[in-house]
Structure formats: structure tokens, C-alpha cells
C-alpha positions as CSV (number, residue, x, y, z in Angstrom):
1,X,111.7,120.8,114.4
2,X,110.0,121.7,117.7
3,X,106.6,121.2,118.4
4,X,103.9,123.9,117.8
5,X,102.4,125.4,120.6
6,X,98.9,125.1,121.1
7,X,98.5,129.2,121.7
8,X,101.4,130.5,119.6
9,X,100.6,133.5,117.8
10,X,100.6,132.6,114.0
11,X,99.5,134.9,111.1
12,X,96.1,133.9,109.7
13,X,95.7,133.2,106.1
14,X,92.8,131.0,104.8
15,X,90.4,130.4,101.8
16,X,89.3,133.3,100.3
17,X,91.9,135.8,101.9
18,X,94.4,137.5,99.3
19,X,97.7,136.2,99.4
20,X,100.4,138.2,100.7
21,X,103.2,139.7,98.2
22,X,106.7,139.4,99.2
23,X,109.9,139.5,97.4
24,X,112.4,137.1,98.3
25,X,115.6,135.9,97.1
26,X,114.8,132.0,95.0
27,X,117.7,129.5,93.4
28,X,117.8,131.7,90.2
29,X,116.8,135.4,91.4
30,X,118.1,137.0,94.1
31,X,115.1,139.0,94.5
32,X,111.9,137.2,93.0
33,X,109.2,139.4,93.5
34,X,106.2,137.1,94.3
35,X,103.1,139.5,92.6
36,X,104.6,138.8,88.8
37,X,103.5,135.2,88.7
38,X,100.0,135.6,89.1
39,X,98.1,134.7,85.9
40,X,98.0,130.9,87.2
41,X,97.2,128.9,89.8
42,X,100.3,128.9,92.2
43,X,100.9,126.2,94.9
44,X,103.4,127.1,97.8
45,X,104.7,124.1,99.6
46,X,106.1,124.7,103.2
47,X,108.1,122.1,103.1
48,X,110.5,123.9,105.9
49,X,113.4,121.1,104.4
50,X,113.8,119.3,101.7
51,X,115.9,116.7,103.7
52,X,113.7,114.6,105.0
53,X,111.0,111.8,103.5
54,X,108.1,113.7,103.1
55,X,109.6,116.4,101.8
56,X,110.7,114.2,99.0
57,X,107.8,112.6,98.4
58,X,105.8,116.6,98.0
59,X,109.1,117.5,95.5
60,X,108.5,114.3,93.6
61,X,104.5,114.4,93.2
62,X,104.9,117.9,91.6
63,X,107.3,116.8,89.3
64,X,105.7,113.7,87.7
65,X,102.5,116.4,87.3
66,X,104.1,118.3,84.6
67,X,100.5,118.7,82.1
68,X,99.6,120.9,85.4
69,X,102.9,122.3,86.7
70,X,103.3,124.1,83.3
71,X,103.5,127.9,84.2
72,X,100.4,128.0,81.7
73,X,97.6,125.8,84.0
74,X,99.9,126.3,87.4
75,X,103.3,126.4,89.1
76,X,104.9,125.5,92.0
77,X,107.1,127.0,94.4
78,X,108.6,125.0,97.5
79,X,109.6,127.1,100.3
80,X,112.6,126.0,102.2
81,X,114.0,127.5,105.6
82,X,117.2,124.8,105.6
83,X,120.4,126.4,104.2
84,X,121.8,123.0,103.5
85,X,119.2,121.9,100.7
86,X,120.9,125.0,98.5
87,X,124.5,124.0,99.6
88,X,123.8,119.8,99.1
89,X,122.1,120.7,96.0
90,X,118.4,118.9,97.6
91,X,116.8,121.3,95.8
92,X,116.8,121.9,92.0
93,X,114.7,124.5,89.6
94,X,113.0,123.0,86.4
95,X,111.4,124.8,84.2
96,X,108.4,125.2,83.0
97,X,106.7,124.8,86.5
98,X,109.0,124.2,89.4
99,X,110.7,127.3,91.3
100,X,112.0,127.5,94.9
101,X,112.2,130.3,97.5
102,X,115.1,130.5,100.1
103,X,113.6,131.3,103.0
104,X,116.5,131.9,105.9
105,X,115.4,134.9,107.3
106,X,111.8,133.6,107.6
107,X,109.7,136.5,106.4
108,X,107.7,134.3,103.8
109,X,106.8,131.6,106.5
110,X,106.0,134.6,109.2
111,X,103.5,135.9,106.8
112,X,101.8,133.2,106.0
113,X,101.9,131.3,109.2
114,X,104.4,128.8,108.5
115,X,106.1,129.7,111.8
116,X,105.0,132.6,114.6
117,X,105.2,136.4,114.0
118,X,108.3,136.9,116.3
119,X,109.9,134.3,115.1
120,X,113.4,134.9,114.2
121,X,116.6,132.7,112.5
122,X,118.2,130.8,114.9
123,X,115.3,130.3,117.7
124,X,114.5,126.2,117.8
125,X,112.0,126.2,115.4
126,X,108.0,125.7,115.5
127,X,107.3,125.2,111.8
128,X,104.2,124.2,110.1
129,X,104.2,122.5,106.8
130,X,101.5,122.7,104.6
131,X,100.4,123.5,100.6
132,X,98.6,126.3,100.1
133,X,96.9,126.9,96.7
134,X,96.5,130.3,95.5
135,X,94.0,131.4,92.1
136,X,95.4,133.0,89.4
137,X,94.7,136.6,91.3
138,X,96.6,135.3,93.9
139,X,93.7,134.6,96.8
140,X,93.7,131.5,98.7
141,X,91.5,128.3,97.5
142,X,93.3,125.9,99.8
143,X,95.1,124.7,102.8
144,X,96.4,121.7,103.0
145,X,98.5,120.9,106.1
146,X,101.1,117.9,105.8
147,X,99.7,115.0,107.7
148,X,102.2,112.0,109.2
149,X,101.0,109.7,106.9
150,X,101.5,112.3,103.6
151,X,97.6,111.8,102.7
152,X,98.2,115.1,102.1
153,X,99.6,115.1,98.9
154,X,96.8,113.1,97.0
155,X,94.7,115.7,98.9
156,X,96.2,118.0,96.6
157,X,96.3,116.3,93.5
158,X,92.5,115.4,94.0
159,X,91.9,119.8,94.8
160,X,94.4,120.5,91.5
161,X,92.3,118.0,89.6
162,X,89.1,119.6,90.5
163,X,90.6,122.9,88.8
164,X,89.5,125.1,85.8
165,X,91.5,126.5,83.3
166,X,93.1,129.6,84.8
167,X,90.6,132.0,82.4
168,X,87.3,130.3,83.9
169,X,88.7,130.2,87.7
170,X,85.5,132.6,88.9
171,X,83.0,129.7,87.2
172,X,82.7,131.9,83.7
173,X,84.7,132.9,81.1
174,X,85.8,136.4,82.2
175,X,87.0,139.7,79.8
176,X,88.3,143.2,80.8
177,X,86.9,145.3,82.4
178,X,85.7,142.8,84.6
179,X,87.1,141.1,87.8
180,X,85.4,138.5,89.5
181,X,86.7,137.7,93.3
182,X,85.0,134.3,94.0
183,X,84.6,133.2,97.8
184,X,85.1,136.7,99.6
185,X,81.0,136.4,100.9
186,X,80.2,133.5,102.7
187,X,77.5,131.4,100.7
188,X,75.0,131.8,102.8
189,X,74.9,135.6,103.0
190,X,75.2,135.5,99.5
191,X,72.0,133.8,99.3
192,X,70.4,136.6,101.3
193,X,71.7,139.1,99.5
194,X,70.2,137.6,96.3
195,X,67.1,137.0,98.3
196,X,66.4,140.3,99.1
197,X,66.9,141.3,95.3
198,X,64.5,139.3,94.4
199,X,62.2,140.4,96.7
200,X,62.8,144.3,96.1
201,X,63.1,144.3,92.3
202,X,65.7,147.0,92.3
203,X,65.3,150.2,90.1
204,X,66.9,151.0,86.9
205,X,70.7,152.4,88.1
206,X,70.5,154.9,85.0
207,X,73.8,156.9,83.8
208,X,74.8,160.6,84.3
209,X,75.0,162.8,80.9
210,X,75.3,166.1,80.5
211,X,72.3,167.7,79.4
212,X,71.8,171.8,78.7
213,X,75.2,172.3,80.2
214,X,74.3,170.4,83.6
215,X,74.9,166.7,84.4
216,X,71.7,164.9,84.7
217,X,70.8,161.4,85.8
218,X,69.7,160.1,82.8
219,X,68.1,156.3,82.2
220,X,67.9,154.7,78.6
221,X,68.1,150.9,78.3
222,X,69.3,151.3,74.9
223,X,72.7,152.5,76.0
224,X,72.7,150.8,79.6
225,X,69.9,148.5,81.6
226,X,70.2,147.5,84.9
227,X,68.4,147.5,87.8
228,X,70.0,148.0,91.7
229,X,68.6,147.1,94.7
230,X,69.9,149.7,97.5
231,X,70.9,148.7,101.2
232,X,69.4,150.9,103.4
233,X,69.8,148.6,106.6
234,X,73.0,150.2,108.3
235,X,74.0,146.3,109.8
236,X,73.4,144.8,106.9
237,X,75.9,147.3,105.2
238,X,78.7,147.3,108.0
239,X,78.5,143.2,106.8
240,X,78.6,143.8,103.1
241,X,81.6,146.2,103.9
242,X,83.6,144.0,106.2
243,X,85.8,142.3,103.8
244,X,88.6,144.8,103.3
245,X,90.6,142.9,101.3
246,X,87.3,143.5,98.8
247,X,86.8,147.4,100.0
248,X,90.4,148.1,98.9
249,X,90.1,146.5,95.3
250,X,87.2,147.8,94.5
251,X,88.5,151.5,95.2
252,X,91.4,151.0,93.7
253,X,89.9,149.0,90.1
254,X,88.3,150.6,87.5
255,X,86.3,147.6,86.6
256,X,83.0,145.8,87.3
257,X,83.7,143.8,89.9
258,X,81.8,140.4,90.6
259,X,81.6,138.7,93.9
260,X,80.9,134.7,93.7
């Protein structure tokens, strides 16, 4: 495959971003869409071929890892762009934990930045290969490009290794209603946020209730107790609103939502 250009326009995906959804046709669905495996951690391999060493070596390191490639801890799906790995039979599914996705017309590897955004079947070919690992809400943890000397694969094995179970992903056991998106604030601002809690106090949040026919702000720590600290500093509040992967959750979930 050609060599990528240093400026070529690539899609961006890193740590902490939500991963796109796609549907796209794998070895036993014609149309698998992406969204319904969440649930587990989920490592995408751009392998670009199967029919070459490395690629081998990537297919064959997921495969003698079955305790994790279970479809219970994680799965794996290995994205090819080479027609001739379904047609020479390079490729095979296995169940539990092994799944690949024929990528011909290239609209997985645009997305994620495998190859450029214009990119199209049949132009010589700029592809990056890399591992990406995804959480069990489907949001980046890591990305892993394929180095020359495939030190990239125990790279992975050491970041699977270092893995919760699915349930504890955020760093505590989690129940509905609540969702916890880990690594969406940078640490550091994290740490000022928290800082300036501290500082302020916060004031008891209360509830609304109806009260003589008119809904009242009511607070009573028997039925709810918790205290909020209010941003009033209009630059600090663009920043706590720039994620908008995290502004579109949070209108669209009903939950308690906690950022890590």
C-alpha cells in the first residue's frame, strides 16, 4: 500500500471520543449494524489485508486470547479492505469473539481514519493500520498503530490486561439510571472543577413539588440531599460545554450522568 502523506486529510478519532456507528456488510451478515455489540469492550483491527505477516500475526494473537475474546469480557472485529482474503478464505469467523467486516467500499476506514475522507475504491491506497479499543459504550480507550516490528500487538495485550470487567469500566460498579462517561474532561480541568467545589460549598439542589396547587422548589434531605455548586463564569462554562459528544447524551438520557 502507498505511503501516507504527511498532510492528508484523515478523520480524527482518539481516546475519549465516541466511536462512530456504521452498518456494514461482515463474513456472516450482509448488514451488521455496528451499535448492537456494545455491552463489551470491542477491539477493531485495521488490518487493511489479512495477506500479509503481520496481519497474521494480529489474527493469531486474538485467537490464542479466547478467556478475553469471549463476547462476554470483549470481541474482536478485523476490518479488511482486500477482496481476496473473502475469496482465498484468509479470513474465518469464530465464535464466541472473533467477527470480521468487509470493507471494499471504504466507509468504515474513512470514518475512522484508516484511509483519507475522499478516499474512494480503486485509488492506490494510503492506509493506516492500527487497533483501536473501544469501552463497552462504545468510546475510544485506545489507539494503537501497527509498528514494523509488531510491538504493537503486546501493546495491546498489555492495554487488554490492564481492563476491568465490562460492568466496572467507569472505575465503580454502575446501576440504571446511571451512566458514567469516563475520560470526556481532561484530568486536569477535572481537578479544577472539583477544586472550586470545594472551595464554594455548593447549596442544597432541592426538588420541585407541588404545593397548594403551585409547583414550588422544595428542599428536604429526607427524600433528596445534595448540594450544587453553580458556574457563573461564562468561559469557564463555554469549556464545561465544549464536549459535544457529552452535550448530546446528556439531552438525550434520562439518567444521572457521571463524568470521570
Amino acid at each position: 500500500m502507498a505511503t501516507v502523506p504527511a498532510n492528508s486529510d484523515f478523520a480524527v478519532v482518539l481516546p475519549g471520543d465516541p466511536a462512530p456507528w456504521f452498518k456494514q456488510r461482515s463474513l456472516a451478515n450482509p448488514r451488521y449494524s455496528f451499535d448492537v455489540a456494545a455491552g463489551r469492550y470491542i477491539v477493531l483491527g485495521f488490518l487493511g489485508t489479512a495477506g500479509d505477516d503481520h496481519a497474521r500475526a494480529a489474527i493469531a494473537a486474538v485467537a490464542n486470547h479466547p478467556t478475553f475474546f469471549d463476547d462476554m469480557m470483549g470481541c474482536f472485529f478485523g476490518v479488511t479492505i482486500d477482496p481476496k482474503d473473502e475469496q482465498e478464505n484468509r479470513i474465518a469467523e469464530r465464535y464466541p469473539g472473533m467477527r470480521y467486516l468487509l470493507d471494499f467500499d471504504l466507509s468504515i476506514s474513512r470514518l475512522y481514519g484508516a484511509v483519507t475522507k475522499d478516499q474512494q475504491p480503486g485509488d492506490q491506497l494510503a492506509y493506516r493500520r492500527f487497533w483501536m479499543v473501544l469501552d463497552p459504550e462504545l468510546r475510544v480507550v485506545a489507539h494503537i498503530p501497527f509498528q514494523p516490528d509488531q510491538s504493537d500487538i503486546a501493546q495491546l495485550l498489555a492495554a487488554l490486561a490492564q481492563l476491568p470487567r465490562p460492568g466496572e469500566h467507569c472505575g465503580i460498579a454502575l446501576g440504571p439510571p446511571i451512566l458514567c462517561i469516563p475520560g470526556v474532561i481532561e484530568p486536569e480541568f477535572c481537578e479544577r472543577l472539583i477544586d472550586l467545589y470545594r472551595h464554594n460549598g455548593g447549596q442544597p439542589s432541592g426538588f420541585m413539588r407541588e404545593i397548594d396547587g403551585i409547583t414550588r422548589l422544595v428542599t428536604d434531605p429526607a427524600h433528596k440531599r445534595r448540594r450544587d455548586f453553580m458556574i457563573e463564569d461564562q468561559a469557564l462554562q463555554k469549556k464545561t460545554s465544549r464536549p459535544a459528544s457529552c452535550a448530546g447524551w446528556c439531552r438525550r438520557l434520562p439518567a444521572s450522568i457521571i463524568f470521570r
